[in-house]
PDB file of N, CA, C and O in Angstrom:
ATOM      1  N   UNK A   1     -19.264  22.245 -43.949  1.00  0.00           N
ATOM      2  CA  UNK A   1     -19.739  22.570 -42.620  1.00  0.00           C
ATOM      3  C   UNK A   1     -21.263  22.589 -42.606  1.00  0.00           C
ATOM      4  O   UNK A   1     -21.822  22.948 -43.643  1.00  0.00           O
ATOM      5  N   UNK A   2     -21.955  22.265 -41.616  1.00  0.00           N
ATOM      6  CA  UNK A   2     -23.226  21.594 -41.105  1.00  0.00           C
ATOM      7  C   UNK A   2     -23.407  23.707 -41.024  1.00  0.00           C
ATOM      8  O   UNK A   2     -22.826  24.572 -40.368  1.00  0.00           O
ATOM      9  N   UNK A   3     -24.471  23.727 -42.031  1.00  0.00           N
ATOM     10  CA  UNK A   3     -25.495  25.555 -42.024  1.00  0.00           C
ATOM     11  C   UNK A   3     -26.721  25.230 -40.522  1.00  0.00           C
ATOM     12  O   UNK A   3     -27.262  26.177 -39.950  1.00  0.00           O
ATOM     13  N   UNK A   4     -26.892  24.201 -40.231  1.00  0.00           N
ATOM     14  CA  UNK A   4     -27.983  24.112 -39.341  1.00  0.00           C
ATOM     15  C   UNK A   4     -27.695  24.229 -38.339  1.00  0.00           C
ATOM     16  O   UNK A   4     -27.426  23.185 -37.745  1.00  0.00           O
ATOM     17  N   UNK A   5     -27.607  25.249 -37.742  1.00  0.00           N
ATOM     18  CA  UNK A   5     -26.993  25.915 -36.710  1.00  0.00           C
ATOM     19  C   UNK A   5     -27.643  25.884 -35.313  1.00  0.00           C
ATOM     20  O   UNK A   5     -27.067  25.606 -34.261  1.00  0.00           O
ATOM     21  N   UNK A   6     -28.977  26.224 -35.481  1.00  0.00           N
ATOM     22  CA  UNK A   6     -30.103  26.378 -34.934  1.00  0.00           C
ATOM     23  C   UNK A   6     -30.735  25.291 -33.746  1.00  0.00           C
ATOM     24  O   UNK A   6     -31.105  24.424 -34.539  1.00  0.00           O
ATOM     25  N   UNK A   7     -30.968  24.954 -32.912  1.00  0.00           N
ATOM     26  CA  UNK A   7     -31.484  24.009 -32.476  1.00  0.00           C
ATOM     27  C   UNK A   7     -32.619  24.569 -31.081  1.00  0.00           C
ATOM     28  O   UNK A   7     -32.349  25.468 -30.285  1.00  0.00           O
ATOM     29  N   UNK A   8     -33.789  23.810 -31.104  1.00  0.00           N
ATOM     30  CA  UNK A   8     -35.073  24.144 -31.204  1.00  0.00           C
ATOM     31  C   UNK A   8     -36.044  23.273 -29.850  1.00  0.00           C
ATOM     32  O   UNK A   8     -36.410  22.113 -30.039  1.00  0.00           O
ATOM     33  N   UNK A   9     -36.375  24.023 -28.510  1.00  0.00           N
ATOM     34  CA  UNK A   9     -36.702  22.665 -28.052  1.00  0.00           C
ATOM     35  C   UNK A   9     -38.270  23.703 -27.869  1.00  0.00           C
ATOM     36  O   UNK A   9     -38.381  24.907 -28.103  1.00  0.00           O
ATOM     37  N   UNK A  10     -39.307  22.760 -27.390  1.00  0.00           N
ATOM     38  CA  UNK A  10     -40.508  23.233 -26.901  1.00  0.00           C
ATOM     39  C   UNK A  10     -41.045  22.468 -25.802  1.00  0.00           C
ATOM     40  O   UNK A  10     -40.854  21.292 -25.495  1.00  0.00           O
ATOM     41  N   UNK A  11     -41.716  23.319 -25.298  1.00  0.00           N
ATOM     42  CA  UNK A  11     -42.949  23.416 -23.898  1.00  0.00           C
ATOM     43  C   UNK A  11     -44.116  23.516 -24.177  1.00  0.00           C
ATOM     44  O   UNK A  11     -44.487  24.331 -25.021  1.00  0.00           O
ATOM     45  N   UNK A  12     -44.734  22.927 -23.706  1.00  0.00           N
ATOM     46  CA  UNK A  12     -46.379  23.540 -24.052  1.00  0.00           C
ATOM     47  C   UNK A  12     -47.147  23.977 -22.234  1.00  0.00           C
ATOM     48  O   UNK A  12     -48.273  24.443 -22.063  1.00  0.00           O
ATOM     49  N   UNK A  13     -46.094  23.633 -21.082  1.00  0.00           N
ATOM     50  CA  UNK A  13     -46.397  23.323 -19.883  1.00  0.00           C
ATOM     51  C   UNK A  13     -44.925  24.375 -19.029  1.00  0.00           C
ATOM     52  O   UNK A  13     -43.858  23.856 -19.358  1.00  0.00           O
ATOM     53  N   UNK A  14     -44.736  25.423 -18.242  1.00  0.00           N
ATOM     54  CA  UNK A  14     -44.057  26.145 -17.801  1.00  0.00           C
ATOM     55  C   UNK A  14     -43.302  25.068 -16.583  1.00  0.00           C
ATOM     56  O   UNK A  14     -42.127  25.211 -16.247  1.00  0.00           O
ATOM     57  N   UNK A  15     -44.089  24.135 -16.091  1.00  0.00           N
ATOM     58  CA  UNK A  15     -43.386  22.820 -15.049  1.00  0.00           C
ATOM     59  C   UNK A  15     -42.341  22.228 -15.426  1.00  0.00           C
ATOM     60  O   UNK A  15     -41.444  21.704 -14.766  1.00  0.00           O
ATOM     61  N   UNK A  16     -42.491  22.331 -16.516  1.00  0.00           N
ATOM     62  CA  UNK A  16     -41.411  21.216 -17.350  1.00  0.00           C
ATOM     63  C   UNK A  16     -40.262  21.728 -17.924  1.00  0.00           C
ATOM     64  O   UNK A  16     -40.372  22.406 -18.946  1.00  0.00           O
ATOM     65  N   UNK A  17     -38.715  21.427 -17.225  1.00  0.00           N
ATOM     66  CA  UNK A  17     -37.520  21.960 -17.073  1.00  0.00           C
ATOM     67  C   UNK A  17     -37.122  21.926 -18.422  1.00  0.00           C
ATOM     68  O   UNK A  17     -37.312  20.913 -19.096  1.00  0.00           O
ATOM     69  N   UNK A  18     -36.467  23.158 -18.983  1.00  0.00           N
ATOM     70  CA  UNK A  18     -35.929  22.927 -20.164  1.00  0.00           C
ATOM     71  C   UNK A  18     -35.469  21.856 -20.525  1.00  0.00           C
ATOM     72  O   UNK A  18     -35.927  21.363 -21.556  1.00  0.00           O
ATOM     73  N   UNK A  19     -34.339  21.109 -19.731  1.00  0.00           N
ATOM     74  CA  UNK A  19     -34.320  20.131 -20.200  1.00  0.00           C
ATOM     75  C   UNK A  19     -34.719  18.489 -20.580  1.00  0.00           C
ATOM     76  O   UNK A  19     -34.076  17.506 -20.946  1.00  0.00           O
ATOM     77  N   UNK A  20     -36.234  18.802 -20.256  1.00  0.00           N
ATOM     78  CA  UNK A  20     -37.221  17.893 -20.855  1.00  0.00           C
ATOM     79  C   UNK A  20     -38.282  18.255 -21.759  1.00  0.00           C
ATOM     80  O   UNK A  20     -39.409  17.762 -21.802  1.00  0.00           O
ATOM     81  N   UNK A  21     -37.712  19.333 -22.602  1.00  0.00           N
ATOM     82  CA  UNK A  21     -38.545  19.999 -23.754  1.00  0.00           C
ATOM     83  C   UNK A  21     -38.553  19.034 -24.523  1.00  0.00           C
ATOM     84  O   UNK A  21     -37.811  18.062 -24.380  1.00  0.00           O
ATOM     85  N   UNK A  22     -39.314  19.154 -25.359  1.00  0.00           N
ATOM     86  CA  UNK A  22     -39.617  18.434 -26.768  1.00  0.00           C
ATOM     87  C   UNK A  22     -38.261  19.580 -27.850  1.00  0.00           C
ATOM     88  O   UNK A  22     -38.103  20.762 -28.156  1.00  0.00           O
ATOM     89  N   UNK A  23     -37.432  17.935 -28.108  1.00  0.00           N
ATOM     90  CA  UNK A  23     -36.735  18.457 -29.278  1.00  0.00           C
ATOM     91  C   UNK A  23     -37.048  18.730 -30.225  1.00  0.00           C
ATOM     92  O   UNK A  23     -37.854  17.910 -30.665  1.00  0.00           O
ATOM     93  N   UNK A  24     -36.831  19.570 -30.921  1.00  0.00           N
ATOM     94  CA  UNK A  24     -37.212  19.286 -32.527  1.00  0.00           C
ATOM     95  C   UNK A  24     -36.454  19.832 -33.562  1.00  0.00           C
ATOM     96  O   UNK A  24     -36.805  20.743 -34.312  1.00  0.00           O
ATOM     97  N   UNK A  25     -35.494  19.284 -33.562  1.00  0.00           N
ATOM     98  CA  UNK A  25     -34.373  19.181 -34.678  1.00  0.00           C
ATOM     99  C   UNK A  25     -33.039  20.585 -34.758  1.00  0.00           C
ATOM    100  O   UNK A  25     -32.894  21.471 -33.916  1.00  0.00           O
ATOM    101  N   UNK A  26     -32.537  20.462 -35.540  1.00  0.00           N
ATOM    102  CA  UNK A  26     -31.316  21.349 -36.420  1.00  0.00           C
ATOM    103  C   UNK A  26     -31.714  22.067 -37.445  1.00  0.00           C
ATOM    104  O   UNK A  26     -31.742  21.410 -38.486  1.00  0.00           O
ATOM    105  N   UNK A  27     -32.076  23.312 -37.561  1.00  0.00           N
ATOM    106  CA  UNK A  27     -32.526  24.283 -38.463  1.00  0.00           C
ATOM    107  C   UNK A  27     -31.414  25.427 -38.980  1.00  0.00           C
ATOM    108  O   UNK A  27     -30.561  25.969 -38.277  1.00  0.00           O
ATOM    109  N   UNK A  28     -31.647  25.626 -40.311  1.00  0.00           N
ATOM    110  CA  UNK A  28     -30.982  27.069 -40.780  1.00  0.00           C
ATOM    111  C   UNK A  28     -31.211  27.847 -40.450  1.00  0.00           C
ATOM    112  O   UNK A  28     -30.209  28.562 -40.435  1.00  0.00           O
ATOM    113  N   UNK A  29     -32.469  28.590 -39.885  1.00  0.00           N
ATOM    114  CA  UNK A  29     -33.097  29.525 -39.612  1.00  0.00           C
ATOM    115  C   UNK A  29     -33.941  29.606 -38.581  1.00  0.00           C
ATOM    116  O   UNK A  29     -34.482  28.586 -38.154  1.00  0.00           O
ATOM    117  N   UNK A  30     -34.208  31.014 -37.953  1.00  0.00           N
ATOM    118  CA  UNK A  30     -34.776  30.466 -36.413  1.00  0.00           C
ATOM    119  C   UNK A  30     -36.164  30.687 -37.195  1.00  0.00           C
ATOM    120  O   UNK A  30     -36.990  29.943 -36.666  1.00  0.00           O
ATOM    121  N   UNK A  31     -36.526  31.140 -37.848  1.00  0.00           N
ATOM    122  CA  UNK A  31     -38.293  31.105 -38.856  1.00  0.00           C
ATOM    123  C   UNK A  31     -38.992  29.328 -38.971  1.00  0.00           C
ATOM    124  O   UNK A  31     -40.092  28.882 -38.645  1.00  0.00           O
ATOM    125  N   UNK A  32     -37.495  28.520 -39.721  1.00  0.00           N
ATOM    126  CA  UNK A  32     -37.376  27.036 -40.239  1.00  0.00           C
ATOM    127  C   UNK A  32     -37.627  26.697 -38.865  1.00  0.00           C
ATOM    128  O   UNK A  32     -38.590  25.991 -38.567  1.00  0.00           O
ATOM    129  N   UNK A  33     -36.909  27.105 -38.093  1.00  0.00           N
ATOM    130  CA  UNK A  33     -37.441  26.409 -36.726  1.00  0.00           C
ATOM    131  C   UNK A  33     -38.474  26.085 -35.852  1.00  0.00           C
ATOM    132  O   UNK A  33     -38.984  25.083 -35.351  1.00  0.00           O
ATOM    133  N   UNK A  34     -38.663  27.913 -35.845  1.00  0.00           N
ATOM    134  CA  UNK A  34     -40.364  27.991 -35.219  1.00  0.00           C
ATOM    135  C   UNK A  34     -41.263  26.915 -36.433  1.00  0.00           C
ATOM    136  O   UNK A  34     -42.162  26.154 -36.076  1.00  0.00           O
ATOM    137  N   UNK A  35     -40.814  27.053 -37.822  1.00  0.00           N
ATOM    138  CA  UNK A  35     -42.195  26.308 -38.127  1.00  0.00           C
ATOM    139  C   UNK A  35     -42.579  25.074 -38.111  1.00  0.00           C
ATOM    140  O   UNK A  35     -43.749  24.699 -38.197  1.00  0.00           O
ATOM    141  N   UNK A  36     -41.192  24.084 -37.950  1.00  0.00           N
ATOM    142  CA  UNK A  36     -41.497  23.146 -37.602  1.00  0.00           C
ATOM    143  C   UNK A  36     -41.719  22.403 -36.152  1.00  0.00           C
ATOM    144  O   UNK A  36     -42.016  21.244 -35.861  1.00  0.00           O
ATOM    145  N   UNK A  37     -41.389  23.814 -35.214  1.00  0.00           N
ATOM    146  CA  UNK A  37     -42.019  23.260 -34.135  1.00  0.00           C
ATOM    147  C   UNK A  37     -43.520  23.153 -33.649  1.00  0.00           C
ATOM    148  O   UNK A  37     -44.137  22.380 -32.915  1.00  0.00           O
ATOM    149  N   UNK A  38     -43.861  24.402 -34.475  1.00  0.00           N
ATOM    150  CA  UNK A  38     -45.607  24.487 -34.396  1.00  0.00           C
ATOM    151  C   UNK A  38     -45.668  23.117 -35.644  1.00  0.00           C
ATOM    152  O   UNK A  38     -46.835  23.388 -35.925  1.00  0.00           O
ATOM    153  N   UNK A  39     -45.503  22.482 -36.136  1.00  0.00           N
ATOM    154  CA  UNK A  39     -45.874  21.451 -36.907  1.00  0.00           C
ATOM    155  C   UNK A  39     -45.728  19.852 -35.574  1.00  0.00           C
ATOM    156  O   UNK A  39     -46.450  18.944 -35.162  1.00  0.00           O
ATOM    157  N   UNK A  40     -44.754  20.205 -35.439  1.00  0.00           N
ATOM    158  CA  UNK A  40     -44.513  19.066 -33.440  1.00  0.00           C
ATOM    159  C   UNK A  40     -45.408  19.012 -33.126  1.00  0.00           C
ATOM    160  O   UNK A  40     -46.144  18.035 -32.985  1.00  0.00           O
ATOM    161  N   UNK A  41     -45.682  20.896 -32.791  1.00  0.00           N
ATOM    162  CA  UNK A  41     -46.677  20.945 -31.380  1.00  0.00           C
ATOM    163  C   UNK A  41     -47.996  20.212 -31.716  1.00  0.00           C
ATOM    164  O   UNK A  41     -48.784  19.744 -30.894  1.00  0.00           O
ATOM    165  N   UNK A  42     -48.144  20.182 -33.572  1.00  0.00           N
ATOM    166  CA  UNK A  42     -49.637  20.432 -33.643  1.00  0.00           C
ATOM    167  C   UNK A  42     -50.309  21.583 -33.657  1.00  0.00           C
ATOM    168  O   UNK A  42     -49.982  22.533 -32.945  1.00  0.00           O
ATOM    169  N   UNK A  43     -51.807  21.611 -34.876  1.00  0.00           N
ATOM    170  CA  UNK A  43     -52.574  22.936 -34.709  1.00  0.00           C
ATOM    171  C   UNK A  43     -53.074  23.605 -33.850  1.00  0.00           C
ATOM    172  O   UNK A  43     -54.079  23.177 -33.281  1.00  0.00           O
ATOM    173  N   UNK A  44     -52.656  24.548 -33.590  1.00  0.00           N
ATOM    174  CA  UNK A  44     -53.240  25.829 -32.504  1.00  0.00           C
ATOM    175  C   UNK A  44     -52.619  25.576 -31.374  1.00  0.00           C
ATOM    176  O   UNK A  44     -52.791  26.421 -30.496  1.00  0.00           O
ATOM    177  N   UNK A  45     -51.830  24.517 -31.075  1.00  0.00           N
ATOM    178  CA  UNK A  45     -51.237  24.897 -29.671  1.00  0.00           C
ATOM    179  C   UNK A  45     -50.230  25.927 -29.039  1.00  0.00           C
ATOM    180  O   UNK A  45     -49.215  26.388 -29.561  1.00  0.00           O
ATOM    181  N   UNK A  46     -50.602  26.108 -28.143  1.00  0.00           N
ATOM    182  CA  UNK A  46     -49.884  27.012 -28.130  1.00  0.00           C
ATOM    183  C   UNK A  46     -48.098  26.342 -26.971  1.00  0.00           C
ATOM    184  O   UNK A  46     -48.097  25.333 -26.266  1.00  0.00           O
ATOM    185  N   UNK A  47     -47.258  27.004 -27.108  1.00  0.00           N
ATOM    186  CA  UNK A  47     -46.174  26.595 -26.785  1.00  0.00           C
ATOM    187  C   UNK A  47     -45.039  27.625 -26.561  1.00  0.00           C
ATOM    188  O   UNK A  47     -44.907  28.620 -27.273  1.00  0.00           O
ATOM    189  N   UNK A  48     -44.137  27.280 -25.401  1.00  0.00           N
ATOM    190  CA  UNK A  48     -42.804  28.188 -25.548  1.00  0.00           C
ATOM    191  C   UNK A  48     -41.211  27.336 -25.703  1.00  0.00           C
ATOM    192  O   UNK A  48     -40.646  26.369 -25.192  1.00  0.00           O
ATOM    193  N   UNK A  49     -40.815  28.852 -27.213  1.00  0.00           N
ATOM    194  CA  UNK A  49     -39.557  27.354 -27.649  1.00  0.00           C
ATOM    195  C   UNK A  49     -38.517  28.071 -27.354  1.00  0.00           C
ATOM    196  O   UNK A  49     -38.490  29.246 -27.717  1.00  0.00           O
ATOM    197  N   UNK A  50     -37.655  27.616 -26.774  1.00  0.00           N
ATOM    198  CA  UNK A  50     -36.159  27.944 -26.793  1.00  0.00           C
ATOM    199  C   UNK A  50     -34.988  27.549 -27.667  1.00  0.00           C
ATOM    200  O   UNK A  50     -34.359  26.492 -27.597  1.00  0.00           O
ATOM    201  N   UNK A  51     -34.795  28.539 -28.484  1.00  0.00           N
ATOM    202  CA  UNK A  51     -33.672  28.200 -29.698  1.00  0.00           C
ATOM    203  C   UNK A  51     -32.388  28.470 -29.637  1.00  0.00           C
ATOM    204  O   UNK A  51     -32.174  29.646 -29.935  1.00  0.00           O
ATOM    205  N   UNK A  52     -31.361  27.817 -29.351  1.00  0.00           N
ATOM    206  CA  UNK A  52     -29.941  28.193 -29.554  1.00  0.00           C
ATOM    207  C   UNK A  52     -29.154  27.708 -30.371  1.00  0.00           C
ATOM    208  O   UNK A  52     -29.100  26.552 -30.793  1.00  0.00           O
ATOM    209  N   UNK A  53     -28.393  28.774 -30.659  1.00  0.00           N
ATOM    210  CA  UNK A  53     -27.617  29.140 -31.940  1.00  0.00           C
ATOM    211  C   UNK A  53     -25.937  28.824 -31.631  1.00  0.00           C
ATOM    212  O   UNK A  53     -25.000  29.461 -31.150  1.00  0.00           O
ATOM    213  N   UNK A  54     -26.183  27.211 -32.307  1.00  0.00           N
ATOM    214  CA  UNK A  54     -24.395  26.509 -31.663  1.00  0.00           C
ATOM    215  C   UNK A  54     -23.331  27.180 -32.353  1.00  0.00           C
ATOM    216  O   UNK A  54     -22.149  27.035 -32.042  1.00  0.00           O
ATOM    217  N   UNK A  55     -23.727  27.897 -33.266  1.00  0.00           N
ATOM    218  CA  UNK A  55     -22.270  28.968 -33.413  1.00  0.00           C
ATOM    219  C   UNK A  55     -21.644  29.984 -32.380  1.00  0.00           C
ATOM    220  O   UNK A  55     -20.485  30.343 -32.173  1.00  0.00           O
ATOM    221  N   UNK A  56     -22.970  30.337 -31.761  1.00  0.00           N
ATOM    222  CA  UNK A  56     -22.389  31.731 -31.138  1.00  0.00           C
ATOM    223  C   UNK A  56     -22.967  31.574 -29.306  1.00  0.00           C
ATOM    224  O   UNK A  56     -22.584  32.387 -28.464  1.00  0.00           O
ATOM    225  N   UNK A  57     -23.822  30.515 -28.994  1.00  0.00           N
ATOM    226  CA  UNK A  57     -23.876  29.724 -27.577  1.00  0.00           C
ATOM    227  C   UNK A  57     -25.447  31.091 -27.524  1.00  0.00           C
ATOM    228  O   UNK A  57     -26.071  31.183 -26.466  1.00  0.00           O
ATOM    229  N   UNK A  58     -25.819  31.904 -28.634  1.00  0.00           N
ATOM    230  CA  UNK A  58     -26.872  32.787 -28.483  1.00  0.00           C
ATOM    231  C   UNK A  58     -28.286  31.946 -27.958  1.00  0.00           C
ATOM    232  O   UNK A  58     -28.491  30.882 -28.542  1.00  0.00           O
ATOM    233  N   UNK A  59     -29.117  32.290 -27.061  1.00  0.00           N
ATOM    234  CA  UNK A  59     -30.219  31.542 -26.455  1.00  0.00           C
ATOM    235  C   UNK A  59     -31.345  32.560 -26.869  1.00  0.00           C
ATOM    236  O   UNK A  59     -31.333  33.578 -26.177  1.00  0.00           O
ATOM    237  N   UNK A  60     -32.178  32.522 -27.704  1.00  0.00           N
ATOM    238  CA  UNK A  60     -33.780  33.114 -28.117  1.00  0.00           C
ATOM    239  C   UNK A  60     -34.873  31.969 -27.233  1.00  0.00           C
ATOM    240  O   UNK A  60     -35.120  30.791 -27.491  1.00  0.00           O
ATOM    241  N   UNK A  61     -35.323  32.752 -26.246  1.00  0.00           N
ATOM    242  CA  UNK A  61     -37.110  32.557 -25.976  1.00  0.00           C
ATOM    243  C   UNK A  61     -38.177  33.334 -26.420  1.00  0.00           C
ATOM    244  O   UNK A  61     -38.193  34.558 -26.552  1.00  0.00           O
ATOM    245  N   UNK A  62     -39.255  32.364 -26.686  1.00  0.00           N
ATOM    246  CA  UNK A  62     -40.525  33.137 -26.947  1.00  0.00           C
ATOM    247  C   UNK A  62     -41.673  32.043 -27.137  1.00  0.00           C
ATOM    248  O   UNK A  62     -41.666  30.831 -26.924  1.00  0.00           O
ATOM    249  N   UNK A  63     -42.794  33.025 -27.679  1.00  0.00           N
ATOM    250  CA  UNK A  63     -44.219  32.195 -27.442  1.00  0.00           C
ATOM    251  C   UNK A  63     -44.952  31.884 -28.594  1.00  0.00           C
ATOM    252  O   UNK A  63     -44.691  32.698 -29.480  1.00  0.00           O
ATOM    253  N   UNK A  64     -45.626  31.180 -28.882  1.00  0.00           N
ATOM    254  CA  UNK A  64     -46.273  30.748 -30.283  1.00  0.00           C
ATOM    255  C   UNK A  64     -47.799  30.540 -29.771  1.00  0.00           C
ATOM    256  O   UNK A  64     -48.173  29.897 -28.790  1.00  0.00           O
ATOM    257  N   UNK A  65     -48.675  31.356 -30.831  1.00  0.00           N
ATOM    258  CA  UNK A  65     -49.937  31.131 -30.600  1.00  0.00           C
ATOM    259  C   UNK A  65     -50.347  31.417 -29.152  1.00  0.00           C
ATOM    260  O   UNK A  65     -51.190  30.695 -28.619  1.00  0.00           O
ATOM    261  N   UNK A  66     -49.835  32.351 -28.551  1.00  0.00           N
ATOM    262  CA  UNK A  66     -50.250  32.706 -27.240  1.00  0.00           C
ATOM    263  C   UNK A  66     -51.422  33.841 -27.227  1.00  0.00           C
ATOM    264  O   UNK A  66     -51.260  34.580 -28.198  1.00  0.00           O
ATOM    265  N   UNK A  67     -52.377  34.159 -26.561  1.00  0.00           N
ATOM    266  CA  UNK A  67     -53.030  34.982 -26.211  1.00  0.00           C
ATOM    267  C   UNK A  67     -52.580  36.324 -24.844  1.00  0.00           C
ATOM    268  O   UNK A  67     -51.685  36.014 -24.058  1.00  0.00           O
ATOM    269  N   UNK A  68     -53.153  37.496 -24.717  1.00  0.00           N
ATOM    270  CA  UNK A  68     -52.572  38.366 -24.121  1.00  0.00           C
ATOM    271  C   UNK A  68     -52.906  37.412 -22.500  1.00  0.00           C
ATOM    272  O   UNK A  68     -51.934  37.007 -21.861  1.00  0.00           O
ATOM    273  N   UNK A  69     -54.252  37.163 -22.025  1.00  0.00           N
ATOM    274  CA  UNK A  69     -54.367  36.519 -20.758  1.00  0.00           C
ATOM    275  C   UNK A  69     -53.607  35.222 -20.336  1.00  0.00           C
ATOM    276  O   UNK A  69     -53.133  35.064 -19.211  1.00  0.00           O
ATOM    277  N   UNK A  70     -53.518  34.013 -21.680  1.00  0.00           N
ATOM    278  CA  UNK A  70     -52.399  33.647 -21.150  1.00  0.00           C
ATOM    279  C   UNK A  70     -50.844  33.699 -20.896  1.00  0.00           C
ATOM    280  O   UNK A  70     -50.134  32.919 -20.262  1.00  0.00           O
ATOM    281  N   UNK A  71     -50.413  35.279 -21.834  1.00  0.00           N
ATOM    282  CA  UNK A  71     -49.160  35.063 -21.196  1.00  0.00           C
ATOM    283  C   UNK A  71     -48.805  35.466 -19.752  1.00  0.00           C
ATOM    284  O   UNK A  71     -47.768  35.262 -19.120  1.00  0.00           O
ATOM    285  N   UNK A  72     -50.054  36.155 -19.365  1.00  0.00           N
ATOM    286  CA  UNK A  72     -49.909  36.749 -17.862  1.00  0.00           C
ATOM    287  C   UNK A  72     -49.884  35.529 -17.116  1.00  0.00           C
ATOM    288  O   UNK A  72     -49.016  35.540 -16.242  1.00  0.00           O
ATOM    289  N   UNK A  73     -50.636  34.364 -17.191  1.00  0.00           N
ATOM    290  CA  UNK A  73     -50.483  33.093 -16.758  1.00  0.00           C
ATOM    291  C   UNK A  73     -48.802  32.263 -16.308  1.00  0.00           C
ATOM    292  O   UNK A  73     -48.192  31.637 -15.441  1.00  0.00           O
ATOM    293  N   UNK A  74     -48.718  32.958 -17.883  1.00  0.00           N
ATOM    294  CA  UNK A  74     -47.345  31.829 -17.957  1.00  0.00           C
ATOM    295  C   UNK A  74     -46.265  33.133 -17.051  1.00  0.00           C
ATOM    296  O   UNK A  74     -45.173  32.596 -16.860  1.00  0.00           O
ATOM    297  N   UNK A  75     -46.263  34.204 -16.632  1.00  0.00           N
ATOM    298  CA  UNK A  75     -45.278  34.674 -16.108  1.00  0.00           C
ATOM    299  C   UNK A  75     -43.990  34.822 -17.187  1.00  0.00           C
ATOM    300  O   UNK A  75     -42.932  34.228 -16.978  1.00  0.00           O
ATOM    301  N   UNK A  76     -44.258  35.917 -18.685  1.00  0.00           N
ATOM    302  CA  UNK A  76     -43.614  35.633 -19.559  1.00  0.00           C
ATOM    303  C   UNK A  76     -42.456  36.348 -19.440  1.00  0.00           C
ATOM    304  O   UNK A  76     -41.780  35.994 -20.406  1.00  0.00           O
ATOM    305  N   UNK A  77     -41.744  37.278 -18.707  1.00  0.00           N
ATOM    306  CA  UNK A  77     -41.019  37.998 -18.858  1.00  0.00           C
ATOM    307  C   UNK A  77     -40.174  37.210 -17.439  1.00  0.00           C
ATOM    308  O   UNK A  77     -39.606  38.029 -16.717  1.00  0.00           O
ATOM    309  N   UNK A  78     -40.112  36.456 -17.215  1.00  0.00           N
ATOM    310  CA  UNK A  78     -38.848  35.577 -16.614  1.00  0.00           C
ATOM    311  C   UNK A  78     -38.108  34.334 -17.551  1.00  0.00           C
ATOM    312  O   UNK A  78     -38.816  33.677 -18.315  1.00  0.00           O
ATOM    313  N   UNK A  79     -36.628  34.060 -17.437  1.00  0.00           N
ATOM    314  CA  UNK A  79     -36.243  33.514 -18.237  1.00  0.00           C
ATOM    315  C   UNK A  79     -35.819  32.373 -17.370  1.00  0.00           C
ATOM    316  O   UNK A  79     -35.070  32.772 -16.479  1.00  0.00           O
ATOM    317  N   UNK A  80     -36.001  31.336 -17.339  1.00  0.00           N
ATOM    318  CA  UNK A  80     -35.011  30.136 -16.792  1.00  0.00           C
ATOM    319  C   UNK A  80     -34.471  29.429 -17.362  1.00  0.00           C
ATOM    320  O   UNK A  80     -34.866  28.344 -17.788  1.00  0.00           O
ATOM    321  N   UNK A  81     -33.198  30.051 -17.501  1.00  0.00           N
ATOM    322  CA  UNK A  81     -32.731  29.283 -18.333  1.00  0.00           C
ATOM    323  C   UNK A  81     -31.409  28.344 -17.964  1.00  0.00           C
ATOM    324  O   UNK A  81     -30.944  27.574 -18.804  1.00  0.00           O
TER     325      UNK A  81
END
């Protein structure tokens, strides 16, 4: 059985519907994940990734390399998911 459970998309832009995130792959771990999405994104960008977990249909959001003023920007505490 396939351990890479994980699957990983990113935003760098709040316009852009989940489902035209940037994929980025099948991971063991949601850590393995985040790091190769900041490796996608590129240095210092900042980005929001949405990870779900095809075992259990579980959905994790959050922010990478964000600052406190821009998450007030991005309106971080709404989920569209």
């Amino acid at each position: 059985m396939d351990n890479r459970i994980y699957v990983i998309y990113i935003r760098t832009n709040r316009r852009v519907k989940w489902k035209y995130a940037d994929y980025c792959g099948r991971w063991a771990s949601i850590d393995e994940a985040i790091k190769a999405a900041e490796e996608h994104a590129g240095a210092g960008v900042s980005f929001e990734y949405r990870i779900e977990n095809r075992a259990t249909d579980e959905v994790i959001t959050g922010l990478e390399h964000i600052d406190e003023t821009l998450k007030k920007g991005l309106n971080y505490g709404r989920n569209e998911i």
